[in-house]
DOFI-659949 format. One record per residue (C-alpha): residue number from 1; residue in one letter; y, x, z. Coordinates in nm, 4 decimals. Layout:
BEGIN
seq/type/y/x/z
NUM/a/Y/X/Z
...
REM end
This chain:
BEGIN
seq/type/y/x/z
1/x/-3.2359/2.0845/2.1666
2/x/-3.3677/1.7957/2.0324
3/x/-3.2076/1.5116/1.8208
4/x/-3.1837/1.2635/2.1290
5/x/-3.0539/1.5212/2.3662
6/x/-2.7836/1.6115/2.1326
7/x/-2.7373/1.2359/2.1772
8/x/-2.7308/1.1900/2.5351
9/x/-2.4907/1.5206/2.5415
10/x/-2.2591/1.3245/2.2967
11/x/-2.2306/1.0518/2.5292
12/x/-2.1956/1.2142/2.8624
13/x/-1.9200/1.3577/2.7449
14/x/-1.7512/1.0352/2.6061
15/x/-1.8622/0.9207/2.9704
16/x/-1.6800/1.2212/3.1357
17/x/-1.3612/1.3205/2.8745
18/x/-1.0494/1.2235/3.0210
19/x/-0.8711/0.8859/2.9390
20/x/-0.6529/0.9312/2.6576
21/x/-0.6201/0.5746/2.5216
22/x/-0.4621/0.2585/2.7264
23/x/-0.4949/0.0284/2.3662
24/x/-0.5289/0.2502/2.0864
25/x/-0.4950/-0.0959/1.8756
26/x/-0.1255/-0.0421/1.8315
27/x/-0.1682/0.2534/1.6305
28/x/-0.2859/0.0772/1.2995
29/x/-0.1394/-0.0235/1.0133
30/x/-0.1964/-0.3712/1.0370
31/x/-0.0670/-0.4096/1.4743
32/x/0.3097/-0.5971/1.4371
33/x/0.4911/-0.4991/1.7172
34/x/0.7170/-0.7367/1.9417
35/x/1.0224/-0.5301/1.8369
36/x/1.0747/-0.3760/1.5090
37/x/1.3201/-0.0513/1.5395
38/x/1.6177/0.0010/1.2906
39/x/1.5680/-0.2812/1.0811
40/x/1.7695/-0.5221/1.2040
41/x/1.9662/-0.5785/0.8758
42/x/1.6249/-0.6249/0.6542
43/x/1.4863/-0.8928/0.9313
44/x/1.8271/-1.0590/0.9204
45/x/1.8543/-1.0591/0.5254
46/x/1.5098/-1.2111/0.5066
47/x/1.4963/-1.4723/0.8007
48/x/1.8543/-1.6054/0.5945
49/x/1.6312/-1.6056/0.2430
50/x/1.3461/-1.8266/0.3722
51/x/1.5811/-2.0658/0.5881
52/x/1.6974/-2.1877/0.2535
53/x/1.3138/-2.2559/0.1316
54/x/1.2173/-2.4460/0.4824
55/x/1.5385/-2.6786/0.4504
56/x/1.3485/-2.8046/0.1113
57/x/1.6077/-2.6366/-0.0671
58/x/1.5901/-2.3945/-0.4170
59/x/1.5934/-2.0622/-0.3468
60/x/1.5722/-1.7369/-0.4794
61/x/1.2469/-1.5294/-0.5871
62/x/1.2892/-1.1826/-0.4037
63/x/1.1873/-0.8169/-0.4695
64/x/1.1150/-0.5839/-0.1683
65/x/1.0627/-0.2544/-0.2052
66/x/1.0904/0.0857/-0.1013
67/x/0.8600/0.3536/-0.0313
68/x/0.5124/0.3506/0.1712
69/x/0.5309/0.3638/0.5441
70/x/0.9085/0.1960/0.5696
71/x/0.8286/-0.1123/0.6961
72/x/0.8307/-0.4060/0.4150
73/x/0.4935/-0.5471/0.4966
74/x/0.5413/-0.5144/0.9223
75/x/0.9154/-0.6863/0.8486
76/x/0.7893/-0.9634/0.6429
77/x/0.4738/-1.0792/0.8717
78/x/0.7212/-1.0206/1.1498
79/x/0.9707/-1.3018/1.0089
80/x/0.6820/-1.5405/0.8734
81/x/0.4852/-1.4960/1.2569
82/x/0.8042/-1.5900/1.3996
83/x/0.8750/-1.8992/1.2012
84/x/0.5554/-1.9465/1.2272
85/x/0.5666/-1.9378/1.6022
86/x/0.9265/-2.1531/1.5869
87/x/0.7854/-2.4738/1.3665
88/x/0.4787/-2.5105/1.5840
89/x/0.4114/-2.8513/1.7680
90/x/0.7085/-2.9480/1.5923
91/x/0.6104/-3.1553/1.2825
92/x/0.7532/-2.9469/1.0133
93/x/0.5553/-2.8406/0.7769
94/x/0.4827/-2.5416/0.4945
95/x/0.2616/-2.3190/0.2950
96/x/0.3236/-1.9720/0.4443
97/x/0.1204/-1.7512/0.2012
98/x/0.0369/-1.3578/0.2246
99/x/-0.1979/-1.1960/-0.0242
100/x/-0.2389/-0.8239/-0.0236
101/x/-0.3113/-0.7498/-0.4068
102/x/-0.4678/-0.4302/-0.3441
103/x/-0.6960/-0.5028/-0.0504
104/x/-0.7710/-0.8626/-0.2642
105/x/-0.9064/-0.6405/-0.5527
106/x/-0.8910/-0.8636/-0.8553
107/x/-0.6506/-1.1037/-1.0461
108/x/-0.8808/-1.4050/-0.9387
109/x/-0.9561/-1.2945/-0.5588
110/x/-0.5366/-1.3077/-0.5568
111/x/-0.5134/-1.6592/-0.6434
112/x/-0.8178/-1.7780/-0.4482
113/x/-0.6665/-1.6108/-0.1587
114/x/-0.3475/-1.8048/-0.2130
115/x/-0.5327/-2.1271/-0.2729
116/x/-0.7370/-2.0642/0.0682
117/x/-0.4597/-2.0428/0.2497
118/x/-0.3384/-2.3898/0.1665
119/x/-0.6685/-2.5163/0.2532
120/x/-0.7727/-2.5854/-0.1143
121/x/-1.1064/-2.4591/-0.1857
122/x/-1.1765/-2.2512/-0.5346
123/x/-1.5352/-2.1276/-0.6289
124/x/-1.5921/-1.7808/-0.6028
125/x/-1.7148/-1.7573/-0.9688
126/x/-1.6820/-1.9770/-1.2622
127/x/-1.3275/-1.9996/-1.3543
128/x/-1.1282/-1.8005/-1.5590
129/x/-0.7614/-1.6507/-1.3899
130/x/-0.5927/-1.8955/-1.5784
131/x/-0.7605/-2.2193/-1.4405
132/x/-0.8180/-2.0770/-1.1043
133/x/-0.3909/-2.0732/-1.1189
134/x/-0.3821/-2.4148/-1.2816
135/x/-0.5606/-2.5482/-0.9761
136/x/-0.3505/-2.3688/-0.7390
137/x/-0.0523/-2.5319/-0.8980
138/x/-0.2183/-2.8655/-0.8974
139/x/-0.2774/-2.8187/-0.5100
140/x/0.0665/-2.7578/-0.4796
141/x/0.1878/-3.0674/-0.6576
142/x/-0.0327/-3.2552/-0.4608
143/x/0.0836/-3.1153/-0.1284
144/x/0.4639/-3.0993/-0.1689
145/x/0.6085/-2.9017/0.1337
146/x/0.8046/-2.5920/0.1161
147/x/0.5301/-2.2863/0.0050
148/x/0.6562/-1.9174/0.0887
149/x/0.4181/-1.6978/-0.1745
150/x/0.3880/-1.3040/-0.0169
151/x/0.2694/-1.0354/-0.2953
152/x/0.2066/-0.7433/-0.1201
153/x/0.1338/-0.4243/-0.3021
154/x/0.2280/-0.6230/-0.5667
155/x/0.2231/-0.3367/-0.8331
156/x/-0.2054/-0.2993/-0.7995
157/x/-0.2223/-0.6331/-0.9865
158/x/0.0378/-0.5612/-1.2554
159/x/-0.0693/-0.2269/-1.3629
160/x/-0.4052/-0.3733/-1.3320
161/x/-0.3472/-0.7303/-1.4917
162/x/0.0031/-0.7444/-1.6128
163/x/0.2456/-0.9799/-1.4793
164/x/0.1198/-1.3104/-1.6415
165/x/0.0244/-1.4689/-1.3214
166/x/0.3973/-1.2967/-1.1521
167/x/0.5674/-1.4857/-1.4540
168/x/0.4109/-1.8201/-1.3267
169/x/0.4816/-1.7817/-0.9884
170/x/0.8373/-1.7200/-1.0487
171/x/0.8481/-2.0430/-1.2857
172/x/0.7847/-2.2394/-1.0097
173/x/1.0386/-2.4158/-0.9221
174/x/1.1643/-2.4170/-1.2957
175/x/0.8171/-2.5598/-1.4402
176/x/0.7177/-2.7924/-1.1233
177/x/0.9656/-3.0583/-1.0044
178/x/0.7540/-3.1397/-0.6877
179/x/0.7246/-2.7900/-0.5988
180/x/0.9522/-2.6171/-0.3905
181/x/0.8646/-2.2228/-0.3296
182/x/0.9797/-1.8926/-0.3224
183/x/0.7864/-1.6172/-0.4036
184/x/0.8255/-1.2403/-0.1973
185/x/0.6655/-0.9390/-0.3770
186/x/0.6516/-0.6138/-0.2100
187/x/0.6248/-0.2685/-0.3925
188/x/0.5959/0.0723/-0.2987
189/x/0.7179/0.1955/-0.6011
190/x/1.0929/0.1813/-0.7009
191/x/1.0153/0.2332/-1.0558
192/x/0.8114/-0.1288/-1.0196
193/x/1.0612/-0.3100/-1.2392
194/x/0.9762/-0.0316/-1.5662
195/x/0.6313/-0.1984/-1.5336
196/x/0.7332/-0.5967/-1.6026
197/x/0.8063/-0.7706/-1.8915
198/x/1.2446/-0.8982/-1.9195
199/x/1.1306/-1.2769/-1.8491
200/x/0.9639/-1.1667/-1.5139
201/x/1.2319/-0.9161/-1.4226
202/x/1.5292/-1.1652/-1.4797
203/x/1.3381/-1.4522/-1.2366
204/x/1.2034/-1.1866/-0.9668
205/x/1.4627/-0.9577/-0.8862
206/x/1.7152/-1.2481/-0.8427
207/x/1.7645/-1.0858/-0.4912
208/x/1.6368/-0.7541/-0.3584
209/x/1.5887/-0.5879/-0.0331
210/x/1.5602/-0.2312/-0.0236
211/x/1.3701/-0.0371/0.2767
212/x/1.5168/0.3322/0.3015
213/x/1.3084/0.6014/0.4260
214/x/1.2868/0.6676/0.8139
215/x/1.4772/0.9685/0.9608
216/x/1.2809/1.1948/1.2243
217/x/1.5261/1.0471/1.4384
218/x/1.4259/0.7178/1.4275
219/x/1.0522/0.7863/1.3946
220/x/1.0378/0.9314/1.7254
221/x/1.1734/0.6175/1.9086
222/x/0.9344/0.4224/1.6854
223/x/0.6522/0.6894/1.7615
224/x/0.7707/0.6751/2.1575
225/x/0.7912/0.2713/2.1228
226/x/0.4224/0.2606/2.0276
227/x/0.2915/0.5493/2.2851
228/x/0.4133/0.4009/2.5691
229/x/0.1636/0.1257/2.5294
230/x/-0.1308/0.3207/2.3167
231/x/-0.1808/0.6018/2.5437
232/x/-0.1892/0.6842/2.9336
233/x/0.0967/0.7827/3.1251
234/x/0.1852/1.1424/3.0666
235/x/-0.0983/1.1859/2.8253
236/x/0.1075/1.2979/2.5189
237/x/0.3476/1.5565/2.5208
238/x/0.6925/1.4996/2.3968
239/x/0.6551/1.8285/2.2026
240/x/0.3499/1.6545/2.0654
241/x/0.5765/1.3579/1.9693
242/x/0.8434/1.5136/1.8123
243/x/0.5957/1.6920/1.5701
244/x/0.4705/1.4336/1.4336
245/x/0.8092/1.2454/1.3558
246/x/0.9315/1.6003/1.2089
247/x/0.6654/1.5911/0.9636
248/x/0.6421/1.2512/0.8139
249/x/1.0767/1.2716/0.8538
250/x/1.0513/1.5628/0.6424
251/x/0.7877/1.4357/0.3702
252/x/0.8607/1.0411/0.3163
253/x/1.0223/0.9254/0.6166
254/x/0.6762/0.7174/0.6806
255/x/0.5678/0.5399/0.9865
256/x/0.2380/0.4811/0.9262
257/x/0.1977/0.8754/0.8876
258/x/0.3569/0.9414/1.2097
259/x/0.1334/0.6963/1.3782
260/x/-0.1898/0.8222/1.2064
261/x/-0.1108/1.2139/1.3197
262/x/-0.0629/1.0425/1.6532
263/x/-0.3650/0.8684/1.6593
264/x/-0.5432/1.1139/1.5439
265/x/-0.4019/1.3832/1.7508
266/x/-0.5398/1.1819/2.0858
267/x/-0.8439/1.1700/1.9121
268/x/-0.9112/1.5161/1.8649
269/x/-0.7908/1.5888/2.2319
270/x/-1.0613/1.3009/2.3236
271/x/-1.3294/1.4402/2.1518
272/x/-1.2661/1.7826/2.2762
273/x/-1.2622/1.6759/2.6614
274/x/-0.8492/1.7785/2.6954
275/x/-0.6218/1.5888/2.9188
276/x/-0.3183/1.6117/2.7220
277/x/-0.2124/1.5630/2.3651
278/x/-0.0378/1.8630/2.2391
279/x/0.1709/1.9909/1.9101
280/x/-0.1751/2.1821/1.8326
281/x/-0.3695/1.8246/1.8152
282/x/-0.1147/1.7114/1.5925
283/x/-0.1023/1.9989/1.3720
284/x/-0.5067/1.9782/1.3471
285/x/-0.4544/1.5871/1.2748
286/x/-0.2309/1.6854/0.9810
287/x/-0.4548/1.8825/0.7998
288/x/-0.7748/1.6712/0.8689
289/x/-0.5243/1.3600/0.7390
290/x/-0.4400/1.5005/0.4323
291/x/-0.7509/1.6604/0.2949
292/x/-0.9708/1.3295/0.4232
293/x/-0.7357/1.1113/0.2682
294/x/-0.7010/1.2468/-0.0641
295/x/-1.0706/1.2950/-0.0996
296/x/-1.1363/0.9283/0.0069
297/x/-0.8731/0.7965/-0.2482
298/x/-0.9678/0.9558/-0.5625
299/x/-1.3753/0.8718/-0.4358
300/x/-1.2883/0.4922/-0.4454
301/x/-1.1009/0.4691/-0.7547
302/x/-1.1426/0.2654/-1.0412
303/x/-1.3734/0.4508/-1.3357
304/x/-1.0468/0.4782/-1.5876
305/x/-0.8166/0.6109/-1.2752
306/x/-1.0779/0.9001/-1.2154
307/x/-1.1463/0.9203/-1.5948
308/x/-0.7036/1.0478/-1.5797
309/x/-0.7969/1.2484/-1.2603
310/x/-1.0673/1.4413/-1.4469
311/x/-0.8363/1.4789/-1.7951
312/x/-0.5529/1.6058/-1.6098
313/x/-0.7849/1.8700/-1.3922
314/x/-0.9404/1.9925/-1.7280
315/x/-0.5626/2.0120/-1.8489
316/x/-0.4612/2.2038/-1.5323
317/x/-0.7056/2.4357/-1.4019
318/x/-0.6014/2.7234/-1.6344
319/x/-0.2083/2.6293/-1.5276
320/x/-0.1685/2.4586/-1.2479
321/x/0.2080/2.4538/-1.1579
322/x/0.3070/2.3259/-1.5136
323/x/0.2946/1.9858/-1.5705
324/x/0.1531/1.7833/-1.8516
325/x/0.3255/1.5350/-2.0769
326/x/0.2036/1.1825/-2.0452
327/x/0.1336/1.2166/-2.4453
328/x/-0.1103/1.5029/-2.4387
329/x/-0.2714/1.3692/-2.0907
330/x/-0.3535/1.0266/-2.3136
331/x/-0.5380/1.2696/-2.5671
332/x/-0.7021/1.3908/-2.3217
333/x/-0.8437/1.1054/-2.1344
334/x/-0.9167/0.9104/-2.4492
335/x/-1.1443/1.2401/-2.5240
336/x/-1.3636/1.2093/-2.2053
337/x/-1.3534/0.8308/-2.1890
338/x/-1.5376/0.8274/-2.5240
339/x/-1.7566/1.1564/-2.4445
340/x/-1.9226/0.8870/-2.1452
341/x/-1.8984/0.5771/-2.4224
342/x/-1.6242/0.3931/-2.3076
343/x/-1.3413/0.2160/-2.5116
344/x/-1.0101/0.3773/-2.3916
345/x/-0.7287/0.1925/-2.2648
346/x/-0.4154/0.1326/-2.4135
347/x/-0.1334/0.3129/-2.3791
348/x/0.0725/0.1154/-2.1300
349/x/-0.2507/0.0188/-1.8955
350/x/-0.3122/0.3994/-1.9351
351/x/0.0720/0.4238/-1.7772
352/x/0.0355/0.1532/-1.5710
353/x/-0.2698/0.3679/-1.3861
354/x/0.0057/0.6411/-1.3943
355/x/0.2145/0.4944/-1.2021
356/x/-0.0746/0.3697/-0.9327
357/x/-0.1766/0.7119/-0.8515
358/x/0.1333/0.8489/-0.8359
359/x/0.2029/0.5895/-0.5476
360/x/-0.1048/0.7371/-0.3719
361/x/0.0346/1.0155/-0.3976
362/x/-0.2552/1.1474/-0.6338
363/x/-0.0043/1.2801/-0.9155
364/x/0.3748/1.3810/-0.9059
365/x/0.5121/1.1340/-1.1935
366/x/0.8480/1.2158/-1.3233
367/x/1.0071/1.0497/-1.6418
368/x/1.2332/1.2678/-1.8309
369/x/1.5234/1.1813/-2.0615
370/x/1.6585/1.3991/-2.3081
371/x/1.9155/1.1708/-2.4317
372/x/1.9074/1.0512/-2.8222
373/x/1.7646/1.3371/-2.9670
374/x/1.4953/1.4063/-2.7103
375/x/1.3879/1.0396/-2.6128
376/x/1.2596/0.9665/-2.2974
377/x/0.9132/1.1340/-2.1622
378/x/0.6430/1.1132/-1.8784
379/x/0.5363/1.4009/-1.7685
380/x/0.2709/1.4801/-1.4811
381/x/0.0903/1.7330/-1.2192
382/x/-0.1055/1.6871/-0.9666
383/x/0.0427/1.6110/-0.5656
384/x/-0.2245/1.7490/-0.4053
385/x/-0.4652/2.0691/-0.4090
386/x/-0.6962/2.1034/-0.7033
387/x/-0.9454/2.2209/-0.4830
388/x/-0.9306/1.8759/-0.3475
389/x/-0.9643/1.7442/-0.6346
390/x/-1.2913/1.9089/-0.7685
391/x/-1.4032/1.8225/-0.4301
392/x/-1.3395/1.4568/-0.5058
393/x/-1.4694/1.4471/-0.8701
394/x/-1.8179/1.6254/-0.7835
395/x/-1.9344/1.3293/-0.5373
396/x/-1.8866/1.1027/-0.8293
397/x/-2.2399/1.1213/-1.0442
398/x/-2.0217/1.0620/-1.3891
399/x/-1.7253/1.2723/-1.3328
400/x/-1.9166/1.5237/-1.1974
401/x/-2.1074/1.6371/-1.5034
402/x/-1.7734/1.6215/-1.7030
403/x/-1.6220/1.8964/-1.4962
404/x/-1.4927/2.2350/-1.6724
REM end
């Protein structure tokens, strides 16, 4: 058969297959739904936080946190949208500010995103981190309404960075008279707080609002909530439904890994031509998910992440199950970074990149405390298959060569 048949085969049956999706939009991290399920306490706590910053009033810096997939990002647009919605045509004005750290990359790209979204323009090269913030600051001076400042992912900069430009933000309203802000950073990691410096700690966590995992419970009605409008009537099988809630309530409680095996799941029944959506979709979803993901993670990371990657695979290959102490793991990675002829980094970035992949879920992190005599220790092993892992560190051209 010949390349365009295949083709034209492809497509008749895309033409033919049954209809599985109604708007497969609302299956994505980034759709915010009219009605947010069990987290009426966190909306409430928030909306109350940033009615004291839009009456012109001082408020308080907050720290949300809590573990991926809980709902701290789709709770804080949800609350901003609907002030958002609530001020308009009205007159009153403010800065409402959301910068995801991770998807913005670098220290800079987060304060040039902040500074676009107050209409003030910053080059896109040319200025160091400090100036670019200097500016920002200016602009805010200049423009004195109430400014709500959204960190999300918040850790990626500071393990990245540090927490010089988090340190800033929180002075705000200490350093700047005519400004009147509060700034929101969300983390997926609860151990966030080991990462920043006293000063920063004492002016951020001022307030906190902690997001606790999802039951299986709950992520069915969320899961049902969201299929209803995704999918065709009758498409998906409850069986199909309760699957997936079972096994993102039994690893993290996350919703956005309930509504990927969903997704996912009506893809796979699309693509094979099947009416229905059934616990044997999602069970394929799950381990197309997981392998995919982890692959595509460690592919995309930073040199020095994959540099740790490849230290602690040459460190576990002859004993996998044990895990390594964050001392010798150093050792190692130092090694291979200057086998390839780069400068290794210190100690606490080296931690700091710890702690990032271990929110990936790339490593199991664990800090141990043996009380005076022992000290306190970081020890690691991988959270995923090493087969995965070699799988991941061959595509890469550098890593590759470098693998035992």
């Amino acid at each position: 058969m010949s390349e365009g048949d295949i083709i034209d085969k492809v497509f008749e049956q895309a033409i033919k297959a049954p209809r599985i999706f109604r708007d497969k939009s609302v299956l994505f991290h980034d759709y915010i739904p009219q009605r947010l399920l069990f987290r009426d306490e966190q909306i409430m706590m928030l909306a109350q936080r940033i009615t004291t910053l839009i009456k012109g009033q001082r408020t308080s810096n907050l720290l949300v946190y809590g573990k991926p997939g809980t709902g701290k990002t789709a709770v804080t647009r949800y609350v901003i949208n609907r002030l958002v919605e609530k001020v308009k045509g009205s007159g009153y004005r403010f800065h409402p500010i959301y910068v995801n750290c991770r998807l913005a990359g670098t220290e800079y790209r987060v304060i040039k995103s902040m500074a676009d979204a107050i209409g003030y323009e910053l080059p896109f090269t040319g200025l160091s981190a400090e100036e670019a913030l200097q500016r920002f600051i200016e602009a805010l001076k200049g423009d004195p309404v109430p400014t709500l400042i959204v960190l999300d992912e918040v850790d990626a900069l500071v393990t990245r960075y540090g927490d010089k430009i988090l340190y800033a933000l929180t002075r705000l309203n200490y350093d700047h008279r005519e400004i009147t802000s509060m700034l929101i950073c969300i983390s997926n990691d609860l151990r966030f707080k080991e990462l920043l410096d006293p000063r920063v700690l004492s002016s951020l966590s001022e307030e906190e609002i902690i997001f606790k995992p999802y039951t299986a419970a709950e992520l069915e009605q969320i899961l049902w909530d969201r299929v209803r409008v995704a999918f065709y009537d009758g498409v998906v099988e409850p069986a199909a439904v309760r699957l997936a809630a079972a096994i993102s309530g039994a690893e993290n409680g996350d919703a956005r890994k309930a509504l990927d095996l969903i997704r996912v799941a009506g893809e796979i029944a699309e693509m094979k031509g099947c009416d229905r959506v059934t616990e044997e979709h999602v069970r394929e979803a799950y381990s197309h998910i997981d392998r995919e993901r982890a692959v595509e993670v460690i592919r995309t990371l930073p040199l020095h992440s994959k540099l740790i990657v490849l230290a602690l695979y040459s460190l576990s290959t002859a004993r996998p199950s044990e895990r390594v102490r964050g001392s010798v793991l150093y050792g190692k990675y130092a090694e291979i970074a200057r086998q390839i002829g780069e400068e290794p980094l210190s100690t606490r970035r080296f931690h700091g990149l710890l702690v990032e992949l271990s929110m990936l879920g790339i490593v199991d992190r664990r800090v141990d405390n043996l009380g005076r005599k022992g000290g306190r220790f970081t020890t690691i092993k991988f959270g995923i298959p090493l087969e995965t892992v070699r799988k991941a560190l061959s595509e890469d051209p550098i890593t590759a060569e470098l693998l035992p």
